[in-house]
C-alpha positions in Angstrom: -49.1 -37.0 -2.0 -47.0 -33.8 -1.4 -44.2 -33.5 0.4 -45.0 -30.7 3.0 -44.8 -31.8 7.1 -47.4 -31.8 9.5 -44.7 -31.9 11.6 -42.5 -29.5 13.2 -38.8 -29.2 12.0 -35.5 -27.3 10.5 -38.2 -26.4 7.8 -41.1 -26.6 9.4 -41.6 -24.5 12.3 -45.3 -24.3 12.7 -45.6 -27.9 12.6 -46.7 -29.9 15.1 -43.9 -32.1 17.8 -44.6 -35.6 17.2 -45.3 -36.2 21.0 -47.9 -33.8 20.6 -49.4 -35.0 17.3 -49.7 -38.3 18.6 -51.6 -37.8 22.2 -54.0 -36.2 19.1 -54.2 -39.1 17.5 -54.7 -41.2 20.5 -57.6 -39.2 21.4 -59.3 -39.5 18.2 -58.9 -43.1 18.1 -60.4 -43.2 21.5 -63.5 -41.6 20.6 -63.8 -43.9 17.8 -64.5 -46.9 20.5 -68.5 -47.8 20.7 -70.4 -49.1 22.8 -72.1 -52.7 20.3 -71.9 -56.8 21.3 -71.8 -57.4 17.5 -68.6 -59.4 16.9 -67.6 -57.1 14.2 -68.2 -54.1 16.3 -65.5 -55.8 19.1 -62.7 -56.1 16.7 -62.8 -52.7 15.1 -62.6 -51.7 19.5 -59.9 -54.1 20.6 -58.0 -53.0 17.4 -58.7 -49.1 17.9 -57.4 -50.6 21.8 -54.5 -52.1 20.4 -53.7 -49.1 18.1 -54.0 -46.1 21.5 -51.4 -48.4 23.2 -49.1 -48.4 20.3 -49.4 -44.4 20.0 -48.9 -44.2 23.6 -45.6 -46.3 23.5 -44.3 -43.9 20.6 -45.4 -40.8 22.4 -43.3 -41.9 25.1 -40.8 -42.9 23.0 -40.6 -39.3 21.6 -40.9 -38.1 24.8 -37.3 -39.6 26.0 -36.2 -38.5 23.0 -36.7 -34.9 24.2 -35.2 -35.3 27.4 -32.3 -36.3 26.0 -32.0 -33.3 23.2 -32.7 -31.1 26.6 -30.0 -32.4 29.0 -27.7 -31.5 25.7 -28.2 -28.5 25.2 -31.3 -25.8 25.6 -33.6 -26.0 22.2 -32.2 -22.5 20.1 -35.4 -22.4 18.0 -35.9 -22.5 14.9 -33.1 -20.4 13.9 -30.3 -21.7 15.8 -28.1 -24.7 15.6 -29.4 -28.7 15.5 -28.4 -30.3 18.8 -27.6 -33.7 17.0 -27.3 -34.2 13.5 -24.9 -34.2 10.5 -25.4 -30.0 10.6 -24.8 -30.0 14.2 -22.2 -27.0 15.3 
């Protein structure tokens, strides 16, 4: 596995923001849900279910997140300094 990001950072600024890459992922997921009775069928949906809500509860998650890094301070791009961290200024 290599170590490059998918997501956007200090070093990575053409990545994607987590709250973004997961609504992605929770609209892949969702098109993964099908319409068969079989009992096999209805696990793999109530898990794929199970797995949009947990996405949705990080994306919000992440979302707060960003709402607190905005009432710090404006975002300086990728160039300018951390608003929380050890290399914070």
């Amino acid at each position: 596995m290599n170590n490059k990001s998918v997501l956007m950072g200090s070093e990575n600024y053409n990545g994607w923001k987590l709250e973004e890459l997961l609504a992605q992922l929770k609209h892949e997921v969702s098109h993964k849900i099908i319409e068969d009775p079989s009992p096999q069928a209805q696990t793999v949906v109530r898990n794929n279910l199970s797995i949009i809500e947990h996405l949705g509860a990080a994306e919000a998650l992440q979302r707060s997140s960003g709402i607190v890094f905005d009432a710090l301070r404006a975002n300086e791009g990728p160039t300018g300094n951390p608003r929380i961290g050890k290399d914070k200024r």
